[in-house]
VOKE-214650 format. One record per residue: z negated, x negated, y of N, C-alpha, C in turn; residue number from 0. Coordinates in steps of 0.001 Angstrom, whole numbers, plus 500000, padded with zeros to 6 digits. Atoms other than C-alpha are relative to their C-alpha. Layout:
Z/X/Y/Z/X/Y/Z/X/Y/NUM
...
REM end
This chain:
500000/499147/498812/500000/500000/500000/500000/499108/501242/0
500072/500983/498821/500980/498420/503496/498657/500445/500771/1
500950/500509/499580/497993/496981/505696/500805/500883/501396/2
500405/499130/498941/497556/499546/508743/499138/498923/501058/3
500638/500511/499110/496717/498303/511997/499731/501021/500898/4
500399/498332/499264/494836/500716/514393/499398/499086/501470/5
500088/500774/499285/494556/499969/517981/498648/500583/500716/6
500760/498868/498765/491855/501503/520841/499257/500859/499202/7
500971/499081/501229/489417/503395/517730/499107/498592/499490/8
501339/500424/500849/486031/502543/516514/500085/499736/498610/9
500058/500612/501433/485800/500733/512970/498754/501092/499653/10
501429/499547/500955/482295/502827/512855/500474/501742/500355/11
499953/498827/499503/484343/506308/513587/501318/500286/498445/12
498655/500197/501551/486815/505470/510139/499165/500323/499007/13
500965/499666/501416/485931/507565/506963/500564/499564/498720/14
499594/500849/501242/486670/504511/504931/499037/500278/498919/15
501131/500128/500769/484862/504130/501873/499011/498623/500212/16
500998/501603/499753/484146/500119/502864/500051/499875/501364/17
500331/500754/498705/483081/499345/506306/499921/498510/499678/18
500185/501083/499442/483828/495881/506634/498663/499106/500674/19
500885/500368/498676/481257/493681/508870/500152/498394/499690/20
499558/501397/499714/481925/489999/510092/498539/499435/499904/21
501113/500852/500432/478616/487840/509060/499819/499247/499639/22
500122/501861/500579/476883/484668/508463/498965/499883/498591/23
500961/499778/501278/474434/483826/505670/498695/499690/500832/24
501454/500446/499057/471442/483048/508110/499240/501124/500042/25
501031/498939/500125/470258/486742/508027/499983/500005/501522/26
499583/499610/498521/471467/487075/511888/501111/501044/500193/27
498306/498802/499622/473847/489962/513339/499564/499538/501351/28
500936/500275/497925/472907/488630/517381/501144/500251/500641/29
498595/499472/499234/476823/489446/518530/500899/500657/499597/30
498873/499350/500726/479389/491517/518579/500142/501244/499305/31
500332/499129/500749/480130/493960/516038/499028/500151/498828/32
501147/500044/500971/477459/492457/513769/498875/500897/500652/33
501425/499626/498939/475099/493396/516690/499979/501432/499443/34
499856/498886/499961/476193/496775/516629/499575/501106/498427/35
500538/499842/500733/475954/497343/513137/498630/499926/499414/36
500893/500031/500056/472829/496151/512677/498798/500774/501348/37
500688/498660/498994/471507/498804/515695/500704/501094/499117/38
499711/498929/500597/473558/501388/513925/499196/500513/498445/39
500474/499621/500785/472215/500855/510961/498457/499227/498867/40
500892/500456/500221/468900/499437/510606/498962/499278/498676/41
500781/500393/501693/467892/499232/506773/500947/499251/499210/42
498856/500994/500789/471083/497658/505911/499353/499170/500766/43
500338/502027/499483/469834/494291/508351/498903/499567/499276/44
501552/499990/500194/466308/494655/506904/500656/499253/498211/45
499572/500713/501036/468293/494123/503247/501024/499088/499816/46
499343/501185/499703/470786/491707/504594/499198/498884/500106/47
500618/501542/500016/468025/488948/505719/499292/500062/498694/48
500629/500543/501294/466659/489226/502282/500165/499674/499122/49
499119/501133/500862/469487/488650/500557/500267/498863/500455/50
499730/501039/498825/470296/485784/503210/498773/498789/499462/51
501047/500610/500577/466901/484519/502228/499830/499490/498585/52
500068/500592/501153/466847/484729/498609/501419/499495/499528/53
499254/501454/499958/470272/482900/498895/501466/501169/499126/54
499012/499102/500793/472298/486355/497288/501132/500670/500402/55
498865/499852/499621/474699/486401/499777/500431/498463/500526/56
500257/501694/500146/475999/482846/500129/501793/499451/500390/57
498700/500274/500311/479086/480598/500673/499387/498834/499279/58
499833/501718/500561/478759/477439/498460/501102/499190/500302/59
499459/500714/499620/480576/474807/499963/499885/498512/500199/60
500055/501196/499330/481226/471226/500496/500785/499985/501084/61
499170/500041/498360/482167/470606/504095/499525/498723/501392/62
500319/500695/498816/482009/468490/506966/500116/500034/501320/63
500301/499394/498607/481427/468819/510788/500150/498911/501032/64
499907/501020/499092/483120/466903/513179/499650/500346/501467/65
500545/499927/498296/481038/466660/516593/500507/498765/500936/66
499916/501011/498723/482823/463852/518406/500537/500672/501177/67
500508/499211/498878/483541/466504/520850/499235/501032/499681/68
501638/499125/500222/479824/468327/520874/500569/501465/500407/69
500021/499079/499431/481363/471068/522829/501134/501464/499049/70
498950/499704/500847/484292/471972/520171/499702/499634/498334/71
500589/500949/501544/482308/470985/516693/501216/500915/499317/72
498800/499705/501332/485260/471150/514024/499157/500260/499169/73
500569/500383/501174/483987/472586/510483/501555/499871/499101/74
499213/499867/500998/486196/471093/507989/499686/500012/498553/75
500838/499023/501729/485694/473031/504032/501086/498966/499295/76
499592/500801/501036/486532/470347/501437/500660/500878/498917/77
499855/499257/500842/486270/472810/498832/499098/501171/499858/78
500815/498643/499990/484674/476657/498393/499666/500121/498664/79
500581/499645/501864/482511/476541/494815/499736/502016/499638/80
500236/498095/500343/481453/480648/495479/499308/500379/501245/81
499786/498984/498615/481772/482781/497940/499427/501019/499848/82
500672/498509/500604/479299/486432/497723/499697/500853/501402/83
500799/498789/499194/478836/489552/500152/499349/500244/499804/84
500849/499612/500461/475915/491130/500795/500915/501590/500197/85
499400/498808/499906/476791/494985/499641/498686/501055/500344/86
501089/499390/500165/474907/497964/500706/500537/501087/499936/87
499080/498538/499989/475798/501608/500321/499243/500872/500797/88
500348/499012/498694/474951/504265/503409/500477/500770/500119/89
499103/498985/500408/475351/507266/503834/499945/500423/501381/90
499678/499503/499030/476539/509282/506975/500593/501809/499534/91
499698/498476/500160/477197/513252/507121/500646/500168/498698/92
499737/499901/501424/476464/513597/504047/501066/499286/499354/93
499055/500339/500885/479131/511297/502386/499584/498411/500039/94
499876/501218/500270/478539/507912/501233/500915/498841/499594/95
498891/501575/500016/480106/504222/501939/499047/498464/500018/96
500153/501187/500174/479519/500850/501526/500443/499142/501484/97
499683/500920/498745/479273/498447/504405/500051/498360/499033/98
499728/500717/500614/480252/494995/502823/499904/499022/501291/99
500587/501348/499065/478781/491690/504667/500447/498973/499771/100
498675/501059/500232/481844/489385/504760/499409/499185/500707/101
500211/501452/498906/480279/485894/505616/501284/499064/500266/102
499027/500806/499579/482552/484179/507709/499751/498672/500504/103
501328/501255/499417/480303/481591/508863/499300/498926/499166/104
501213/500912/500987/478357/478709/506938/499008/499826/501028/105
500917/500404/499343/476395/478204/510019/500648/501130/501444/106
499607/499039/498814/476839/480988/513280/500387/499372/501293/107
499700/500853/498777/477150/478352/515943/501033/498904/499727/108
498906/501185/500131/479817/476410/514235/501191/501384/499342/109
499373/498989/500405/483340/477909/513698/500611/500428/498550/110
499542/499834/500915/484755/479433/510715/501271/498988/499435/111
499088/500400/500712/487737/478353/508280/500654/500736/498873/112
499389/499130/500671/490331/480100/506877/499946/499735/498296/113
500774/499904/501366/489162/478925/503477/499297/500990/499776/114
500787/498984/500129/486443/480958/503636/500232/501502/500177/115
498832/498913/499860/488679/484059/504733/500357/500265/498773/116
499497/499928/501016/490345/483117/502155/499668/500611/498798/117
500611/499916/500753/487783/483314/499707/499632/501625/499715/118
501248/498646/500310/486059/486201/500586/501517/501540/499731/119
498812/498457/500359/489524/488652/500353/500504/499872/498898/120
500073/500163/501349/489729/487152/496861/499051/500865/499018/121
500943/499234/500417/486707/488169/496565/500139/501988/499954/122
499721/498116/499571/487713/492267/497678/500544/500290/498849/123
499116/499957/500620/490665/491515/495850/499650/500458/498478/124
500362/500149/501429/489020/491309/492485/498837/500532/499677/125
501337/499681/500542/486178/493055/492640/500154/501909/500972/126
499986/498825/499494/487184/496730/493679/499725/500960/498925/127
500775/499361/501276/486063/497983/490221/498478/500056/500544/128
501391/500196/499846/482887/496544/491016/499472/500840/501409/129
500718/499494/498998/482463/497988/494224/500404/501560/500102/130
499669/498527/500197/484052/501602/493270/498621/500329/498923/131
501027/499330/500126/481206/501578/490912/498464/500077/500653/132
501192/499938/499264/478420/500704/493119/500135/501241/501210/133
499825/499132/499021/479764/503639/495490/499880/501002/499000/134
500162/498651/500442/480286/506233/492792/500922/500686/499904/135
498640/499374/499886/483759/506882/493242/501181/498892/499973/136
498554/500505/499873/487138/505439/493522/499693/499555/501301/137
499824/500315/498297/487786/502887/496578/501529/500636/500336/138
497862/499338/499939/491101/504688/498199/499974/498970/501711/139
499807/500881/499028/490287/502983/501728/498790/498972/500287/140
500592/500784/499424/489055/499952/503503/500014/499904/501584/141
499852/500277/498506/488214/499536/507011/499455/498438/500359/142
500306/501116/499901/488306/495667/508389/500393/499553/501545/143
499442/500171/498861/488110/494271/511589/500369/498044/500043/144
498811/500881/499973/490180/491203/512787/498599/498361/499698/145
501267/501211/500778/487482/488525/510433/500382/498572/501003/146
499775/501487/499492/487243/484802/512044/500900/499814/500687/147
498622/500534/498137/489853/485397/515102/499433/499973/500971/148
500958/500233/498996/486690/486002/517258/499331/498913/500461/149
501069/501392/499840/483737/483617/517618/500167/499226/498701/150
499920/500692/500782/485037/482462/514072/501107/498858/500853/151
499571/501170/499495/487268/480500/516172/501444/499977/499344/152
498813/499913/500736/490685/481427/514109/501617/500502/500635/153
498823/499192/499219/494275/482248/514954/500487/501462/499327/154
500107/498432/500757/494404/485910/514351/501307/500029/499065/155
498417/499471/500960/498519/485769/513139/499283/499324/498313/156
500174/500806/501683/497225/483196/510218/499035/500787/499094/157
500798/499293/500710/494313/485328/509356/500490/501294/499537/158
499283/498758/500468/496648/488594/509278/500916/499696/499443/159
498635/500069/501278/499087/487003/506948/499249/499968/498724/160
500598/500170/501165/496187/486258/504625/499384/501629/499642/161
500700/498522/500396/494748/489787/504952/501028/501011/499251/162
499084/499271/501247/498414/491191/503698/500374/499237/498798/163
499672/501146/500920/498735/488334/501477/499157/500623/499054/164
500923/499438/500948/495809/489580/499364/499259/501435/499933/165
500689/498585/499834/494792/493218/500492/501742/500737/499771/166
498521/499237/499383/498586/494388/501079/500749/500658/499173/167
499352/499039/501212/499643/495426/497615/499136/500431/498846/168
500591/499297/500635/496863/497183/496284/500233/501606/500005/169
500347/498362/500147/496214/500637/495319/499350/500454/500963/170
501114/500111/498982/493939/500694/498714/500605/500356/501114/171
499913/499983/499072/494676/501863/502202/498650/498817/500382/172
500902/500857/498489/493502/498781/504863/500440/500779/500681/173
500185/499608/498262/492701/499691/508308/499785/498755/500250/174
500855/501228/499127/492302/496871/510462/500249/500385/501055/175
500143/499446/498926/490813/497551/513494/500137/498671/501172/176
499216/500732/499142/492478/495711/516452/498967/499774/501310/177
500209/499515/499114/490135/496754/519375/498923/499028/500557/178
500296/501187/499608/488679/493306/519936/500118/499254/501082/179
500119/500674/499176/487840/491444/523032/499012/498596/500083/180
500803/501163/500221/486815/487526/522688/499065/500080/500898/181
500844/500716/498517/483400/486419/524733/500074/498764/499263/182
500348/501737/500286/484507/482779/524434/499351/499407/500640/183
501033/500848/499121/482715/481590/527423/498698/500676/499346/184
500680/499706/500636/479764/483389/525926/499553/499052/498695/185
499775/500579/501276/480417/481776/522262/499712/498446/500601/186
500374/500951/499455/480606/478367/524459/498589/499474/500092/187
501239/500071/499734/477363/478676/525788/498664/499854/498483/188
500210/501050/500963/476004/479113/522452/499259/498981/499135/189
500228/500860/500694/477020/476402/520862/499504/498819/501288/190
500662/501158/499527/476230/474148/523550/498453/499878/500121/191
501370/499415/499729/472540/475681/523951/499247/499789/498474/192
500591/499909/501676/472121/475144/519992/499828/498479/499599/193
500359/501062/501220/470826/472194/517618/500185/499615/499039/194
499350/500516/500809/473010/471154/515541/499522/498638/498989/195
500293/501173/500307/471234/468658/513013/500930/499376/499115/196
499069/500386/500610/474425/467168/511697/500758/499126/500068/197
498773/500951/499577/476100/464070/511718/501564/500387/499815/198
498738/499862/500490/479275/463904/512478/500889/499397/498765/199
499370/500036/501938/481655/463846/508999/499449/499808/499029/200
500941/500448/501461/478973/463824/506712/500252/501457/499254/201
499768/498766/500707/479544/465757/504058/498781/500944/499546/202
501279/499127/500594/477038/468582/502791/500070/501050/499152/203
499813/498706/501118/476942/470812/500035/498611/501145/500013/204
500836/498422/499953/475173/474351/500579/499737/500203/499030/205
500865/498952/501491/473237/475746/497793/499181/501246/500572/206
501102/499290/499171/471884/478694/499058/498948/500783/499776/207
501059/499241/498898/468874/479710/499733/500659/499658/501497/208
499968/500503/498744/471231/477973/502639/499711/502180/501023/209
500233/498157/499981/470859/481119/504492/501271/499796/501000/210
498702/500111/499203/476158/482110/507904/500336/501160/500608/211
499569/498071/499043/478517/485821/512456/501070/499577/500729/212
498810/499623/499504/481180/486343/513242/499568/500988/501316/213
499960/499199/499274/481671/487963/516432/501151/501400/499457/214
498857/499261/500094/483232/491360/515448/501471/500057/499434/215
499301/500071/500084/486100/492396/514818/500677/498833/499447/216
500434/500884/500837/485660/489920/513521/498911/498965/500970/217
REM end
């Protein structure tokens, strides 16, 4: 089924079965449409930082972080060992959906990588059994907003070739919701305002309990 793009409409006004949401593994929503979600819906954040915590939503990665400009820290992903959403299921007038906690992030103040994109729509890809039975029904749609083109720091065309690349010929209506406005000077601030304990190009492998936001829309 072709990948739907929707322009000027709310992602939280779509009676998908999966709400989407752009997230890190740190057990933070602090911008964006994470923010929003986590005000909308309060008991999903409460079981997001606890998966975040006990390490059950996760990216495993080796990667490295180039800061020789502090103001622009590069993350570059060697390799992605396992990639996991946190899932929760909610219900709204009377009908129940799944909000799905796509970490885009290994760390919220450093930017994404289309690896990890990558990963995690592998992850959709292959696991829509699994998440039709944790809902109770058949998935028929998805609603997603534009993952790691925000504060992930990504070029939206590359990330929307990967989203029809692996969502685009399923049995599934996507939505992707378009209605995105960067705060990069915002996002700036930040990372410059943050503590980064990381040499530059050292490599590090996440195991997580590590505990990774996307701004929105991604």
């Amino acid at each position: 089924m072709p990948v739907v793009y929707i322009q000027n409409k709310s992602i939280f006004d779509s009676d998908a079965d999966v709400l989407v949401n752009s997230t890190n593994v740190k057990g933070v929503m602090g911008a964006g449409i994470a923010r929003e979600f986590k005000r909308r819906f309060p008991e999903m954040f409460k079981d997001y930082k606890k998966a975040c915590r006990k390490g059950d939503t996760r990216i495993l990665a080796k990667f490295e972080v180039d800061l020789r400009d502090y103001k622009n820290p590069k993350l570059i992903i060697c390799n992605i060992y396992d990639w996991k959403p946190h899932v929760w299921v909610e219900r709204k007038n009377g009908k129940d959906f799944i909000i799905l906690n796509f970490p885009t992030k290994i760390y919220w103040d450093l930017p994404s990588d289309y690896k990890i994109i990558e990963a995690g729509l592998k992850w959709i890809r292959n696991n829509l059994s699994f998440l039709s039975e944790k809902l109770g029904r058949k998935i028929k749609k998805i609603a997603i907003p534009q993952i790691g083109a925000g504060y992930g720091g990504l070029e939206w065309n590359t990330v929307k070739n990967l989203i029809e690349e692996y969502l685009g010929d399923l049995d599934v209506l996507v939505e992707v919701y378009l209605n995105y406005e960067k705060g990069r000077q915002e996002q700036k601030i930040l990372v410059n305002n943050s503590k980064i304990n990381i040499k530059s190009n050292q490599n590090k492998n996440i195991k997580s309990k590590p505990n990774l936001s996307d701004f929105g829309i991604s």
